[in-house]
N, C-alpha and C positions, 0 to 999 in steps of 0.2 A: 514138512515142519518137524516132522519126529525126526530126522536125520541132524537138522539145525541144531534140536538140544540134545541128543547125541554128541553132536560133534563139540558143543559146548561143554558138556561134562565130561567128555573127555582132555578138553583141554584144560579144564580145571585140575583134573587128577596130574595131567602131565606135569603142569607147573608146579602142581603141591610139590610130588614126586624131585623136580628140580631144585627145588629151596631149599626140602629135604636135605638132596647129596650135599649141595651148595656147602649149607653149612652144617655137615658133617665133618666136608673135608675143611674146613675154612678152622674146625675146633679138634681137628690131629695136625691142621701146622702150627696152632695156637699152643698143643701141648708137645710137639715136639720143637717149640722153639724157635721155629723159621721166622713166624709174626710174633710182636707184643703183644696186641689185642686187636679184634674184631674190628673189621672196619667199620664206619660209622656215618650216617647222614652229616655230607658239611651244610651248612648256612653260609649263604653268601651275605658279606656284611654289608659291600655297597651296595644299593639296591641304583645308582643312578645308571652304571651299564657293567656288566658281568662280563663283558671282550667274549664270548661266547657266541655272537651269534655276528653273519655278516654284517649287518646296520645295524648299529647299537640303536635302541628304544629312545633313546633323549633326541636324538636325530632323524627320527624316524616323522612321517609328514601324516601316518596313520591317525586317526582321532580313537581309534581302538584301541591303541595304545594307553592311553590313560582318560580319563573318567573326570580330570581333576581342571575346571576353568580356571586359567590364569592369563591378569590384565597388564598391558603392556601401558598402560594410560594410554589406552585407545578405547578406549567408552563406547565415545561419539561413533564408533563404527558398528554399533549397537544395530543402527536403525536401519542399517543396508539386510538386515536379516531375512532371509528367503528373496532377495533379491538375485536372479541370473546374469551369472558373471558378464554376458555381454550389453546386460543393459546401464553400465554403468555409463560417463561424460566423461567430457576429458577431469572437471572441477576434482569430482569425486575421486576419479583415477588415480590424481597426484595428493590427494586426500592418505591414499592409502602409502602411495612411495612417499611419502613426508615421512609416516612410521617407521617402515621399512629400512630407511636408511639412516634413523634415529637411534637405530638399536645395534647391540652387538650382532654380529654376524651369529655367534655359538647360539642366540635365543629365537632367531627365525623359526626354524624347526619347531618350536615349543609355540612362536607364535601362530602358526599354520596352524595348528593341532586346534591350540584356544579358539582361534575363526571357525575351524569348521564344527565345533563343541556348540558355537554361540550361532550357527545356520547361516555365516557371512562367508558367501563367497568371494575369492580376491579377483578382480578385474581382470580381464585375460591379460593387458599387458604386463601387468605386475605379477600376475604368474610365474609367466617367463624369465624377470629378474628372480623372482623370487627361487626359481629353482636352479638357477645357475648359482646365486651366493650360498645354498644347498650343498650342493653339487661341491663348492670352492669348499666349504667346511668341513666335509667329509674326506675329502682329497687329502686336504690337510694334516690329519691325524696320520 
């Protein structure tokens, strides 16, 4: 245990130490001219996908992703909530690919996300479309 915070203060001193040089040297290129000024935290202004990471977050089938439920005027699929995806009918099944193929391709993804926010699993067969037309809109870009 003693060694752990040891080795944690010391790696605090390291870093200070490092920021330190950092920007010692960062304010002798600033006065001799190499830079205008300091560089600076940017803000990224789109927040819808910043091309920064391999799957952009709008695409993304995660529910971790965002926090935020939104309705496809699919309600009515309210009621399948904590229902396992293999006990859906056939009725119910095409209940869900009616949606599915109601909607744009680009809002699948966002619709995935809102199902499993709302505790509705999609049917296994519709799954499987569903992550192929996935799949097509990711390719795409």
């Amino acid at each position: 245990m003693f060694y752990l915070v040891l080795s944690l203060i010391l790696l605090g001193i390291i870093t200070m130490m490092v920021g330190f040089l950092r920007n010692r040297h960062l304010n002798k290129m600033l006065q001799r001219g190499e830079i205008t000024e300091l560089p600076s935290i940017k803000q990224i202004q789109d927040m819808e996908c910043c091309g920064q990471h391999e799957v952009c977050e709008r695409d993304s089938l995660l529910a971790a992703v965002s926090k935020e439920i939104e309705y496809f005027d699919d309600e009515e699929l309210d009621r399948f909530a904590g229902m396992n995806e293999s006990d859906y009918d056939e009725v119910q099944e095409e209940e869900f690919r009616n949606i599915l193929y109601t909607m744009k391709q680009e809002e699948v993804p966002a619709w995935v996300r809102s199902l499993q926010l709302r505790g509705v699993s999609l049917p296994v067969g519709v799954r499987d479309e569903v992550l192929m037309i996935v799949d097509d809109v990711r390719t795409s870009r």
